[in-house]
C-alpha positions as CSV (number, residue, x, y, z in Angstrom):
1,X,69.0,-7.4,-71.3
2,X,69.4,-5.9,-74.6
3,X,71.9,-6.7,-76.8
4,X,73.8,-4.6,-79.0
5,X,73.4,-4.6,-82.9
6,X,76.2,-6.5,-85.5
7,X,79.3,-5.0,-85.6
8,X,79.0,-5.4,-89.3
9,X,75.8,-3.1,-88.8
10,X,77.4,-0.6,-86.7
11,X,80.5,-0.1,-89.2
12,X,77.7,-0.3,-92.0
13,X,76.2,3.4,-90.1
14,X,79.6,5.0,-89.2
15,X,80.5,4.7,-93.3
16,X,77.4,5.3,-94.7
17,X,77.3,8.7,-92.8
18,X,81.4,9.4,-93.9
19,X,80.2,8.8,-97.3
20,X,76.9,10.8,-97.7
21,X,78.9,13.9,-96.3
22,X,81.5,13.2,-99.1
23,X,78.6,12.6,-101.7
24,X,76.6,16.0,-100.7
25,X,80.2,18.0,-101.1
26,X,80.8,16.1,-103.9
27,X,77.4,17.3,-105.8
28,X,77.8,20.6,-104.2
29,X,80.9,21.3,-106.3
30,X,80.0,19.4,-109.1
31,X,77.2,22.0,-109.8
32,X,79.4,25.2,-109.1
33,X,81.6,23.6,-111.6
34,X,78.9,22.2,-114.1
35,X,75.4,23.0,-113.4
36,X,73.6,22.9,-116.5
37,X,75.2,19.4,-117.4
38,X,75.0,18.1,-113.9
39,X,71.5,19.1,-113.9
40,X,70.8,17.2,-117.1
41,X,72.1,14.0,-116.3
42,X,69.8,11.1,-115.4
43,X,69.9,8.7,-112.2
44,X,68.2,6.3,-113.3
45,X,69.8,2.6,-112.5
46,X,71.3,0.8,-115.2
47,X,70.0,-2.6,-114.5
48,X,66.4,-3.0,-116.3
49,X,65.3,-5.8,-114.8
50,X,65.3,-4.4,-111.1
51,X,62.1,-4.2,-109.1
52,X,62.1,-1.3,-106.9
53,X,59.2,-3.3,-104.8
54,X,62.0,-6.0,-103.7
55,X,63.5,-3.4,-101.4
56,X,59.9,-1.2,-100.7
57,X,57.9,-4.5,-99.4
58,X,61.2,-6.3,-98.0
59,X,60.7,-7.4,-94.3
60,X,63.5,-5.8,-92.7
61,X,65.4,-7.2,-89.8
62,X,66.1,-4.7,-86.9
63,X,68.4,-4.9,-83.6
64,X,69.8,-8.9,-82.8
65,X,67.4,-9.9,-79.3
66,X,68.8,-13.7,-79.8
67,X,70.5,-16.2,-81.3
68,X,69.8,-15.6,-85.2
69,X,66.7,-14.1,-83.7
70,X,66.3,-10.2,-85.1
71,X,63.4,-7.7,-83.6
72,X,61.8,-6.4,-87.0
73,X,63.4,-3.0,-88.5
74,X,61.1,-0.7,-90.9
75,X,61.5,1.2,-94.1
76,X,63.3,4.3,-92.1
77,X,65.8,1.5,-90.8
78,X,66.0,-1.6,-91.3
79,X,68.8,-4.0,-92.7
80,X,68.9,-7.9,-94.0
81,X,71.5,-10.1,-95.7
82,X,72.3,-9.7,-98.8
83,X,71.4,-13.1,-99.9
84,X,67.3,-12.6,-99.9
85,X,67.0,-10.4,-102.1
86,X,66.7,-11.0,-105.7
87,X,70.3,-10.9,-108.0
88,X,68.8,-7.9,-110.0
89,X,68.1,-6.0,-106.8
90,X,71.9,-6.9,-105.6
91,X,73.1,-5.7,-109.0
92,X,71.1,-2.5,-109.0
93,X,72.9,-2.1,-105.4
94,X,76.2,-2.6,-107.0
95,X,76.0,-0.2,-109.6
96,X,74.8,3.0,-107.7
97,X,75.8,2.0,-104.3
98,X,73.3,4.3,-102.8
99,X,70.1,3.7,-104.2
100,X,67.3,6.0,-103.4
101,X,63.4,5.4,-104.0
102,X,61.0,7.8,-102.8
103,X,62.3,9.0,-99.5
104,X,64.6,6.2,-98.6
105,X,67.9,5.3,-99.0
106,X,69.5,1.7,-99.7
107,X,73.0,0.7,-99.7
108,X,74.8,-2.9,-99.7
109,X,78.2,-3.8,-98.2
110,X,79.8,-6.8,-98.7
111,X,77.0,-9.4,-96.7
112,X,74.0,-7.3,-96.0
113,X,71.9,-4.5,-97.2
114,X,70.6,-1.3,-95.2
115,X,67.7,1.3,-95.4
116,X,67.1,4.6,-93.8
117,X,64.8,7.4,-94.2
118,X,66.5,10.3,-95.7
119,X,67.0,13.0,-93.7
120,X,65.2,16.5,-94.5
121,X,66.9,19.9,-94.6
């Protein structure tokens, strides 16, 4: 029998999709408008203290197969509550809301934090 994953990670997906189709317009108009000064802005996250390596070498929780029993999810997607990671990482979270290092993506809702691999055009 398999069982299903968290509804808190299932509405997690369906808004992190609504939202990176609004982001991608977003830019998209945002450099027809401004695209030397868009172009010169840095991403960079405002929190110094934050250790990309917390999120890159986290061991990420997949699909639930039990009670408070998780099979084990991966950089390209993988999720885990909020709570184990460190405050600068949850801070770092806060402030950009989708974080991206190398080719993944991290974003936090209000009790757990998700990873995907982002998607190539």
């Amino acid at each position: 029998m398999i069982k299903e994953m968290p509804l808190e990670v299932k509405a997690v997906a369906i808004l992190r999709d609504s939202l990176e189709k609004a982001v991608a317009e977003l830019n998209e108009l945002l450099q027809e408008q401004v695209p030397q000064e868009f172009k010169e802005k840095s991403c960079k996250s405002a929190i110094p203290d934050f250790d990309p390596e917390d999120l890159m070498k986290h061991k990420w929780k997949g699909k639930r197969i039990g009670q408070g029993q998780y099979a084990e999810g991966s950089l390209s997607w993988g999720w885990d509550f909020r709570d184990n990671f460190k405050p600068e990482t949850i801070k770092a979270l806060e402030a950009d809301f989708v974080l991206t290092i190398d080719k993944n993506e991290f974003t936090i809702l209000e009790k757990i934090v998700q990873t995907k691999k982002v998607k190539e055009d």
